[in-house]
C-alpha positions as semicolon CSV with decimal commas, in nm:
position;residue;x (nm);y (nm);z (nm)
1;X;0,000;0,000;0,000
2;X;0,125;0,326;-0,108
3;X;0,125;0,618;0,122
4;X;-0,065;0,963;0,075
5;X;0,142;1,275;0,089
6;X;0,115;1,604;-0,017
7;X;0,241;1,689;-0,370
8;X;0,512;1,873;-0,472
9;X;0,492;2,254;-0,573
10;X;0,495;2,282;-0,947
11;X;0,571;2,574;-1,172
12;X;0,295;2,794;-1,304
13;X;0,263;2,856;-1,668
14;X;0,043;3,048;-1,852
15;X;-0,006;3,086;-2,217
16;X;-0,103;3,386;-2,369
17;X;-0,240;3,418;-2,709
18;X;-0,418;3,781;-2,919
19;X;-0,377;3,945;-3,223
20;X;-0,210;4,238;-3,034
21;X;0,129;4,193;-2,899
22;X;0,052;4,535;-2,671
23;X;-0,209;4,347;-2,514
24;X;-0,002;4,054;-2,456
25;X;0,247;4,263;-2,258
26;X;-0,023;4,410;-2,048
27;X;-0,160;4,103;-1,985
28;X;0,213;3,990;-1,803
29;X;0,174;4,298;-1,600
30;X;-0,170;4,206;-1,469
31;X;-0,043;3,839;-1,456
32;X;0,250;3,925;-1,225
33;X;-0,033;4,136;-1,019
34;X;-0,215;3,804;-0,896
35;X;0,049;3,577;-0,935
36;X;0,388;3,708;-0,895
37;X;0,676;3,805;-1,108
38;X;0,783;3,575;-1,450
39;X;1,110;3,405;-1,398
40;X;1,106;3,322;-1,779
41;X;0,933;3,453;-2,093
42;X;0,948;3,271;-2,391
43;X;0,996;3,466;-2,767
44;X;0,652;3,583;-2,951
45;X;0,548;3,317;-3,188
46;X;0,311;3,308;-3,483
47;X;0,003;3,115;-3,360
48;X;-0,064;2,957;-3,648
49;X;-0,163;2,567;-3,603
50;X;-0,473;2,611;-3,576
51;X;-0,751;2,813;-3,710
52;X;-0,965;2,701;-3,404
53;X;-1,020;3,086;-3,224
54;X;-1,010;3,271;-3,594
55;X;-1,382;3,326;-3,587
56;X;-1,424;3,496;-3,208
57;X;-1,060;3,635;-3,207
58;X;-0,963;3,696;-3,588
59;X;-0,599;3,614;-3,745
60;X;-0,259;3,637;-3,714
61;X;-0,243;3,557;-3,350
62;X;0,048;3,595;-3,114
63;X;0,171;3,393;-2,877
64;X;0,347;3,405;-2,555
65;X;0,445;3,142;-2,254
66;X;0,507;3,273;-1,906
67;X;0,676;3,096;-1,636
68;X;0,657;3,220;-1,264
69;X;0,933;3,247;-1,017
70;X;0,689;3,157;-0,740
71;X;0,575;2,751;-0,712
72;X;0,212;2,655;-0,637
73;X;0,070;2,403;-0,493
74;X;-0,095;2,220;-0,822
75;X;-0,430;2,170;-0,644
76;X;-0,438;2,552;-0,730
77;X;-0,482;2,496;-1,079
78;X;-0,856;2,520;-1,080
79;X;-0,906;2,837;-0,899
80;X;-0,602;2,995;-1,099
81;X;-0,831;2,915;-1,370
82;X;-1,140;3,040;-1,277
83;X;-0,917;3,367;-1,170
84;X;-0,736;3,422;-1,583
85;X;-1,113;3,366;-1,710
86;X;-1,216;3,715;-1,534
87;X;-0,895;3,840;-1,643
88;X;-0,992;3,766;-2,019
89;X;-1,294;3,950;-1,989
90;X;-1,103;4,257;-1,830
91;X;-0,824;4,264;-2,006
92;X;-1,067;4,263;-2,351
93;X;-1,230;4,564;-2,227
94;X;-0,914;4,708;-2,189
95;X;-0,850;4,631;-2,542
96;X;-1,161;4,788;-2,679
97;X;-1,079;5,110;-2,459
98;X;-0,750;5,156;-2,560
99;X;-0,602;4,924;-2,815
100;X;-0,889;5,024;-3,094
101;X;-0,958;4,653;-3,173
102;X;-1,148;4,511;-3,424
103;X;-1,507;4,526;-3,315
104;X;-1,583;4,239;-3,462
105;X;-1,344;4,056;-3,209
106;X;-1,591;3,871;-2,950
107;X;-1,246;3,812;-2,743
108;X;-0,906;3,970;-2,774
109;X;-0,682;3,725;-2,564
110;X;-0,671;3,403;-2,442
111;X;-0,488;3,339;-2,085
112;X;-0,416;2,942;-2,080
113;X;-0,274;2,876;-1,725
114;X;-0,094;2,527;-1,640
115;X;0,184;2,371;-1,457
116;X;0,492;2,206;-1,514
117;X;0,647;1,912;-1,281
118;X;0,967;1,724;-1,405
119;X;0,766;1,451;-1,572
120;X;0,460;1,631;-1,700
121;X;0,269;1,983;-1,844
122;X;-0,073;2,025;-1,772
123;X;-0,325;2,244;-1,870
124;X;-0,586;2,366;-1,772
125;X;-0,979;2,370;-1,954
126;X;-1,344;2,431;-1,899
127;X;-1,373;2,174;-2,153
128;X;-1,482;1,791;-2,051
129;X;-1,324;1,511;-2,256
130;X;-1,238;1,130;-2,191
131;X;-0,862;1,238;-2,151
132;X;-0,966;1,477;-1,880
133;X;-0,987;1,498;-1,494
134;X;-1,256;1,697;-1,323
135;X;-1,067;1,962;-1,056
136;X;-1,348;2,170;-0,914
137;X;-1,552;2,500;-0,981
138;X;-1,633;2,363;-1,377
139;X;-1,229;2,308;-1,429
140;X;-1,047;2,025;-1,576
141;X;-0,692;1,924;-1,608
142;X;-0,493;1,747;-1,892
143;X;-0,169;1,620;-1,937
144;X;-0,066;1,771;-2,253
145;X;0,276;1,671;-2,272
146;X;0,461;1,382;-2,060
147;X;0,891;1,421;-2,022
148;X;1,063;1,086;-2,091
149;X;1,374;1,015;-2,198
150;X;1,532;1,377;-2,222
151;X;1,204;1,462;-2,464
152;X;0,873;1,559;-2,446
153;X;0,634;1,316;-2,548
154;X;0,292;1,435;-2,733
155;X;-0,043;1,239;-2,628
156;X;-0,301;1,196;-2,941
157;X;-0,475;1,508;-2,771
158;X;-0,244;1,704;-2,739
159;X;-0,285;2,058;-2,881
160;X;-0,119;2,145;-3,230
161;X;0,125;2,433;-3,121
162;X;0,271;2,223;-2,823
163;X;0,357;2,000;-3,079
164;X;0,606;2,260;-3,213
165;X;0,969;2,194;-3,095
166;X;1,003;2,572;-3,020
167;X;0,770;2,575;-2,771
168;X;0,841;2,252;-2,619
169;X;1,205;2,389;-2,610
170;X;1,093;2,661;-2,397
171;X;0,897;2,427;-2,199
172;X;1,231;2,235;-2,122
173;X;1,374;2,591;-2,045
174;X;1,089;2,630;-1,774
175;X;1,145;2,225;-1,668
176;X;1,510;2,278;-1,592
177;X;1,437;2,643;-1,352
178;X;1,208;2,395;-1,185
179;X;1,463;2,119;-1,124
180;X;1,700;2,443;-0,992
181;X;1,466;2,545;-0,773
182;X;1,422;2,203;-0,662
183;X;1,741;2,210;-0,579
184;X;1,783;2,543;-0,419
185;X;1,493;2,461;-0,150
């Protein structure tokens, strides 16, 4: 019989995607307002696997991955969630006041928050799906990617654009700060 213990602290991610990169950069300032400074920033890359969000968002989407200095506990996940969902809706307002977006645009940004451990990056959704474990407060969690053998290993869900070696690159970036800070505590 195995024995129950707390888990780790993990690494908070979040993914930010828009057509404007000014609102992705005011979106890490009122990131790092709830949830700390970013440790690491990944480059701006062209969100283009997927023409999923085109309709509600439009084209040409940017997108940038955050990594926090501070660790969470993961059971966090789901409220951190529920918190980057009022932060869309906010930070499109702030977008329609003062970025003069399209008005078409139902929803300027996206805010995908997750965590990384040494072995695994999970996101999180408001989406159920038979790959997917219930959290709390409407929230569900996925494994996206799994690290094995010095590589991250894709799942038949996984999204598209963390099937791109660039951001899983950066996603090793944010695994090895973890295994520092491991280290370091």
């Amino acid at each position: 019989m195995g024995i129950a213990k707390n888990p780790n602290k993990v690494l908070l991610v979040i993914t930010v995607f828009s057509k404007s990169e000014k609102l992705i950069e005011e979106s890490k300032k009122v990131l790092e307002k709830k949830f700390g400074e970013v440790s690491k920033e990944s480059s701006i890359f062209n969100f283009n696997e997927t023409n999923f969000y085109e309709k509600e968002m439009g084209s040409d989407l940017k997108l940038q991955i955050f990594g926090f200095k501070k660790l969470i506990s993961p059971i966090k996940l789901a409220n951190i969630k529920v918190i980057t969902n009022k932060l869309e809706k906010k930070l499109h307002k702030f977008a329609k006041k003062h970025l003069n977006i399209d008005e078409n645009i139902s929803r300027s940004i996206n805010l995908d928050p997750g965590y990384i451990t040494p072995n695994k990056f999970v996101l999180a959704t408001t989406k159920d799906a038979s790959h997917r474990i219930y959290l709390k407060k409407g929230i569900y969690a996925e494994a996206t990617l799994s690290y094995m053998h010095k590589a991250w290993k894709e799942h038949s869900y996984t999204y598209l654009n963390y099937k791109n070696k660039a951001y899983q690159d950066f996603l090793t970036i944010l695994r090895d700060y973890l295994k520092n800070k491991y280290k370091k505590d």
